[in-house]
TORMAR-147063 format. One line per field, with one value per residue: z negated, y negated, x of N, C-alpha, C in turn; residue number from 1; residue in three letters. Coordinates in Angstrom, 2 decimals. Each point is the difference from the previous one (the first is absolute). Layout:
% TORMAR-147063
n.w	Z / ...
n.v	Y / ...
n.u	X / ...
ca.w	Z / ...
ca.v	Y / ...
ca.u	X / ...
c.w	Z / ...
c.v	Y / ...
c.u	X / ...
i	NUM / ...
aa	ALA / ...
***
This chain:
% TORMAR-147063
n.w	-123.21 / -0.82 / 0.17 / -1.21 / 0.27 / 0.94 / -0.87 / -0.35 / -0.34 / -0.93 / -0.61 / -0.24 / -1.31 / -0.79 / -1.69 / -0.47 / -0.45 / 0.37 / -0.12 / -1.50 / 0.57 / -0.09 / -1.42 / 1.21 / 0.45 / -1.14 / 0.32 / -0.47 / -0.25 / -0.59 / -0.73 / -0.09 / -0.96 / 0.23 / 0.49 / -0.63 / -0.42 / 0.37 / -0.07 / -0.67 / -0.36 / -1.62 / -0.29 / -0.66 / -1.35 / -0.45 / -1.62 / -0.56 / -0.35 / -1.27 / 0.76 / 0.70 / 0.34 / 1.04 / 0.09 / 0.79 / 0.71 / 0.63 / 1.00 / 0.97 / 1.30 / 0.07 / 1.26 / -0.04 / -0.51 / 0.87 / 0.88 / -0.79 / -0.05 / 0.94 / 0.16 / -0.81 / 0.59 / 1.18 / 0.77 / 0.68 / -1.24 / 0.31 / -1.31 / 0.85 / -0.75 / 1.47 / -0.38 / 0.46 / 0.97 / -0.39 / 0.98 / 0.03 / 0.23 / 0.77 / 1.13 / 1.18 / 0.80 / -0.06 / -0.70 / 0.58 / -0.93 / 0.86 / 0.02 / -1.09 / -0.51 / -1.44 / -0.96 / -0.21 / -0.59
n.v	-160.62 / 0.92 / 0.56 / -0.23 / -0.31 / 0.30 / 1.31 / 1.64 / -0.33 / 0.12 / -1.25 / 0.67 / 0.31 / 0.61 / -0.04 / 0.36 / 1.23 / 0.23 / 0.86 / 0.15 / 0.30 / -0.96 / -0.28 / 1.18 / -0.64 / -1.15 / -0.62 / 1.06 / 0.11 / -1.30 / 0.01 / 1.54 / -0.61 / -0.80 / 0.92 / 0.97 / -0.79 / -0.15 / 1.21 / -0.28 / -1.14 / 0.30 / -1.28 / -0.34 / 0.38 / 0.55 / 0.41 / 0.19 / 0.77 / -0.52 / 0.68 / -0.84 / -1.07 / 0.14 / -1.46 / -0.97 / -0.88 / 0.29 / -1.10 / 0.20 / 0.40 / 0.09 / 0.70 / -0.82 / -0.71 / 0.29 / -0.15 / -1.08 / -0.38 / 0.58 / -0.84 / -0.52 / 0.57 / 1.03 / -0.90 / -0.98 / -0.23 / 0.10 / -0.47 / -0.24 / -0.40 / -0.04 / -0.51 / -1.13 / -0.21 / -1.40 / -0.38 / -1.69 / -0.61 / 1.25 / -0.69 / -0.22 / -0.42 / -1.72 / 0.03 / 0.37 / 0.78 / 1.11 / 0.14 / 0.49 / 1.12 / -0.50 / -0.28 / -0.31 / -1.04
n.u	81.64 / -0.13 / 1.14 / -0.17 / -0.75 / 0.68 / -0.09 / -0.33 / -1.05 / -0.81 / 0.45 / 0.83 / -0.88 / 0.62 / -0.63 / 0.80 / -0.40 / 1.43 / -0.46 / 0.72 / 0.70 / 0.05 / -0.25 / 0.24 / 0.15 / 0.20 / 1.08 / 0.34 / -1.24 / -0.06 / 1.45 / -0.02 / -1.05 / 1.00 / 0.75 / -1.64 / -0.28 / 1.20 / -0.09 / -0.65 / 0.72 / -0.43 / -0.91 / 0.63 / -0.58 / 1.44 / -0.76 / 0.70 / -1.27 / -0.22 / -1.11 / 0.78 / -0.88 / -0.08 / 0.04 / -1.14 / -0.04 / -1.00 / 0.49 / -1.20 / 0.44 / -1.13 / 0.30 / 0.89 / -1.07 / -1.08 / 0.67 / 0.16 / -1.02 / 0.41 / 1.10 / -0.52 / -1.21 / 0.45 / 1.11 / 0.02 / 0.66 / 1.13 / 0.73 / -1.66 / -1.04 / -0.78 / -0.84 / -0.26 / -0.33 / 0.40 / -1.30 / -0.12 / -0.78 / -0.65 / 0.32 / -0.89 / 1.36 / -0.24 / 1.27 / 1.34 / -0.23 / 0.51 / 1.40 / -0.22 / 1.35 / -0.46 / 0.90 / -0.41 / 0.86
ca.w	-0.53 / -0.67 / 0.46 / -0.83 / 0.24 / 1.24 / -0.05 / 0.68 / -0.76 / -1.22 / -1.07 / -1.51 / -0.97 / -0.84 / -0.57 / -0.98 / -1.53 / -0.06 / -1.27 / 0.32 / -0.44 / 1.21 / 0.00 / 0.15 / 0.40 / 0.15 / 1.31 / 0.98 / 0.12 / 0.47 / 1.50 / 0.59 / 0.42 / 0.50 / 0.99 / 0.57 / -0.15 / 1.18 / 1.15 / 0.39 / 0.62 / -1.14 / -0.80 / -1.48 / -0.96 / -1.03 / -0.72 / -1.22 / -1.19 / -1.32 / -0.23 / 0.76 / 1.19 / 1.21 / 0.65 / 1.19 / 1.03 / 1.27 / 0.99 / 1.38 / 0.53 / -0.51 / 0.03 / -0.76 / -1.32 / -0.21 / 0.06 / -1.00 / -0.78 / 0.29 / -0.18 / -1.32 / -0.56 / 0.13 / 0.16 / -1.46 / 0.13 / 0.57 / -1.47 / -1.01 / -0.20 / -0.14 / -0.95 / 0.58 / 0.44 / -0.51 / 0.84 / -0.85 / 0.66 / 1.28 / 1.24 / 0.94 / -0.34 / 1.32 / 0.09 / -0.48 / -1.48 / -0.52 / 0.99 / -0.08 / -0.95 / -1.12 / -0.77 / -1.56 / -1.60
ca.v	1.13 / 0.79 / 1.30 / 0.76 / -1.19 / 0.60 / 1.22 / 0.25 / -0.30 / -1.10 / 0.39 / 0.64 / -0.44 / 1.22 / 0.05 / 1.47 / 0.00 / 1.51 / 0.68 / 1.34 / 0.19 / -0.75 / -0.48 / 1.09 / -0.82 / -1.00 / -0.42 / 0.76 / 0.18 / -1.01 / 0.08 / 0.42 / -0.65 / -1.12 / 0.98 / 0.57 / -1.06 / -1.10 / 1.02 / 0.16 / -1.19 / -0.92 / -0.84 / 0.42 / -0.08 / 1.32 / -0.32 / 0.80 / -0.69 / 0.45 / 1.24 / 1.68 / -0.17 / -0.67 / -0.91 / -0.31 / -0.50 / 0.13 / -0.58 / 0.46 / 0.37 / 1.21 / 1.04 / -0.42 / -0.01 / 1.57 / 0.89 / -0.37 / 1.08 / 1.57 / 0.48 / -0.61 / 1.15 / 0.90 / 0.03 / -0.78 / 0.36 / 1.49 / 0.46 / -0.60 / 1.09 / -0.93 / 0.30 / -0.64 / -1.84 / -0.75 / -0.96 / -0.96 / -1.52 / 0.10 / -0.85 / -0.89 / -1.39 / -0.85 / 0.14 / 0.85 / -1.07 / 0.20 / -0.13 / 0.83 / 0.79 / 0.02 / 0.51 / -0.85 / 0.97
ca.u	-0.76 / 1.17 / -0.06 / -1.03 / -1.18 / -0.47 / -0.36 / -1.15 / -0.77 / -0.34 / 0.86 / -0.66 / 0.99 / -0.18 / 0.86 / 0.08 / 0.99 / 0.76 / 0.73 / 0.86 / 1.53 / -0.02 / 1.78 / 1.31 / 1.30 / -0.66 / 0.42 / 0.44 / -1.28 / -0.54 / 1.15 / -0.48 / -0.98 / 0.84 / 0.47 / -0.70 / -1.02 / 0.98 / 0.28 / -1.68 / 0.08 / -1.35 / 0.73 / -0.38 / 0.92 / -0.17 / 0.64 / -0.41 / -0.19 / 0.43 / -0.68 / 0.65 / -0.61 / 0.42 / -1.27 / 0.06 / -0.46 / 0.26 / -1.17 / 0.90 / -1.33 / -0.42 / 0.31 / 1.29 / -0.22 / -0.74 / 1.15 / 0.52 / -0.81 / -0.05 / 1.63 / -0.29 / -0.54 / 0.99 / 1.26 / 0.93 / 1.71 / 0.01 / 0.05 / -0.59 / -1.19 / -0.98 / -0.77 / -1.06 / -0.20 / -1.60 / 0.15 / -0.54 / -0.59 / 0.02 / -0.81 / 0.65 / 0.91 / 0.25 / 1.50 / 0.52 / 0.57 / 1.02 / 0.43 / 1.16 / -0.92 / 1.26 / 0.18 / -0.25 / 0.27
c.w	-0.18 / 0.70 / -0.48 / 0.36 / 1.38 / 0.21 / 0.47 / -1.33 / -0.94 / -0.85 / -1.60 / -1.06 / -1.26 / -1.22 / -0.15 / -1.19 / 0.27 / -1.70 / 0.37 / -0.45 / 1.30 / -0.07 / -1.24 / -0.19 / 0.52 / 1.76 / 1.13 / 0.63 / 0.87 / 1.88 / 1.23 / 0.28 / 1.05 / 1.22 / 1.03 / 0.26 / 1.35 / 0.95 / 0.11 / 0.81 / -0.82 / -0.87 / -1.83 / -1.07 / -0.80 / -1.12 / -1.38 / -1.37 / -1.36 / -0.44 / 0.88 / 1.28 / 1.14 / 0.69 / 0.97 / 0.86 / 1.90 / 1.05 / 1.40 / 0.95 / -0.70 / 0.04 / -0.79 / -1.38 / -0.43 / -0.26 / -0.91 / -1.33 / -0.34 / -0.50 / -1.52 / -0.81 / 0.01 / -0.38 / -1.38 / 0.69 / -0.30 / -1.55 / -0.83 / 0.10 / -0.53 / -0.86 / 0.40 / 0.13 / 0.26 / 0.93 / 0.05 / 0.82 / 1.19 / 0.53 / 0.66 / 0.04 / 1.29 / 0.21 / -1.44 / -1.48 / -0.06 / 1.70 / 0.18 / -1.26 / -0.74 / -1.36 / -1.42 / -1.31 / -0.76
c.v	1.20 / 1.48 / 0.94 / -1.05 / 0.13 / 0.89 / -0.06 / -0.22 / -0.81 / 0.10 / 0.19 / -0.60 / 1.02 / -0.17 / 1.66 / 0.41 / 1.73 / 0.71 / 1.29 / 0.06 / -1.12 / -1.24 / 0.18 / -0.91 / -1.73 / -0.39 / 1.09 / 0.60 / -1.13 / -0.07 / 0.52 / -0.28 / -1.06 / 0.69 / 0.10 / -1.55 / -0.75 / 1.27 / 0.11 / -1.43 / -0.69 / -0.69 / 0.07 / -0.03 / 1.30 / -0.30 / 1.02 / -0.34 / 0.53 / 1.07 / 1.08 / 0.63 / -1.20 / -0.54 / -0.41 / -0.53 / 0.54 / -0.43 / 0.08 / 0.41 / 1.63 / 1.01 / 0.49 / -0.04 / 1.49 / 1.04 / -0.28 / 0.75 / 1.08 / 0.23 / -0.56 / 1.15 / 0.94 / 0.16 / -0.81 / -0.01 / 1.59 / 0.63 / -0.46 / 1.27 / -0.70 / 0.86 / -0.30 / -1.50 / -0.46 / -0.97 / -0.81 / -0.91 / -0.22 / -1.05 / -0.76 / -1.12 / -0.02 / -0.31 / 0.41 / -1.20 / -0.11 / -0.17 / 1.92 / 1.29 / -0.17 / 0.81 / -0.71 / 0.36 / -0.96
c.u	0.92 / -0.92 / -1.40 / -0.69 / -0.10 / -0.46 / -1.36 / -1.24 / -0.03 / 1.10 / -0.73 / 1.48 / -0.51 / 0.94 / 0.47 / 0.94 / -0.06 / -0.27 / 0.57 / 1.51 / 0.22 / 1.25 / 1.19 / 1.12 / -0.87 / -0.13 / -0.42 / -1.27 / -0.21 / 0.32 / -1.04 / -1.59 / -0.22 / 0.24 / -1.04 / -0.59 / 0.46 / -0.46 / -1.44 / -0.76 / -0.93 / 1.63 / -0.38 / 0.98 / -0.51 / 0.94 / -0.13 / -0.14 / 0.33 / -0.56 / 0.63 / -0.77 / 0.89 / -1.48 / 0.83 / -0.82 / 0.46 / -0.91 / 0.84 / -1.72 / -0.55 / 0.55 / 1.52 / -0.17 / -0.10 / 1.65 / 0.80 / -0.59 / -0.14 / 1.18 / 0.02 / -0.45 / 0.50 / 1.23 / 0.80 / 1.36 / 0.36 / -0.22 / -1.04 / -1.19 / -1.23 / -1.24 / -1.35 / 0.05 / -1.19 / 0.35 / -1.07 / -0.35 / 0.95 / -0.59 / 0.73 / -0.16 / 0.20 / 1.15 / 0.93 / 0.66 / 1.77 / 1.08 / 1.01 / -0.71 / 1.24 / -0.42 / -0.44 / 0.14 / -0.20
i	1 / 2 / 3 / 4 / 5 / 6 / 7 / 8 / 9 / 10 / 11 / 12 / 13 / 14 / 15 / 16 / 17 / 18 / 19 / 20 / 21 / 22 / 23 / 24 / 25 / 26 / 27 / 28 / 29 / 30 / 31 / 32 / 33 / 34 / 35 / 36 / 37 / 38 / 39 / 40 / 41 / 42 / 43 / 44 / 45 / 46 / 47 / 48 / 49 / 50 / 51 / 52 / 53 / 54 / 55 / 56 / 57 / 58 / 59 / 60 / 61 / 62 / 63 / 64 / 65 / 66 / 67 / 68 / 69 / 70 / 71 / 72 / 73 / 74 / 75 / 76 / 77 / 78 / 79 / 80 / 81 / 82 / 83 / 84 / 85 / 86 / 87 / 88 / 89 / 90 / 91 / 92 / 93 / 94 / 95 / 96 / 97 / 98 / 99 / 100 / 101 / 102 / 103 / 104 / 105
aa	UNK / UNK / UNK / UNK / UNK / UNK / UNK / UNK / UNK / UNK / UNK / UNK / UNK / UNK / UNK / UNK / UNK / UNK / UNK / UNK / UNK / UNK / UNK / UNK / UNK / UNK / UNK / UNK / UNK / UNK / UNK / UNK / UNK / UNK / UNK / UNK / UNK / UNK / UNK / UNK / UNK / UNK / UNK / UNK / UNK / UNK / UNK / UNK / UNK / UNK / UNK / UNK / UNK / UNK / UNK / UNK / UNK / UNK / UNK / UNK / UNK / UNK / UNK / UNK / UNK / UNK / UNK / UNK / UNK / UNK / UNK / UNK / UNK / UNK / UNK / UNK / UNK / UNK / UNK / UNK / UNK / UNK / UNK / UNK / UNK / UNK / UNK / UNK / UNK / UNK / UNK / UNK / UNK / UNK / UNK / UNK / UNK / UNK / UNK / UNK / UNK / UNK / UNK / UNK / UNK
***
């Protein structure tokens, strides 16, 4: 059983889609999505799309997700300028889909 699956509560799974000035620098956004995502302890994938939006998947116990969220909406990478985020077919999951948080192109 993996570290995040011991946690404290239900696990959740959340899609979302960043807009905004959000990719600044292709990689280099993501990078740092990747960063917060391992340091928050949720597993997932972030990726950007042909509209100039950044999607994504994130699943982990709630409260982690939640903080993920928060740092999705707010923060970002340090050169980006969020606009508003859309977050999508939320719910809980009986285990985690993923082992890690990557990058997809």
């Amino acid at each position: 059983m993996s570290a995040v699956t011991k946690a404290s509560g239900a696990l959740k799974s959340v899609d979302y889609e960043v807009f905004g000035r959000v990719q600044v620098s292709l990689c280099f956004s993501n990078q740092y999505t990747e960063e917060e995502a391992r340091k928050l302890g949720v597993v997932g994938w972030v990726k950007n799309t042909s509209q100039g939006t950044v999607t994504g998947q994130v699943q982990g116990p709630e409260d982690k997700v939640n903080a993920m969220k928060s740092w999705l909406s707010k923060v970002g990478s340090p050169s980006s300028r969020i606009d508003r985020t859309s977050f999508s077919n939320e719910k809980e999951i009986p285990k985690l889909d993923f082992t890690g948080f990557s990058t997809r192109y």
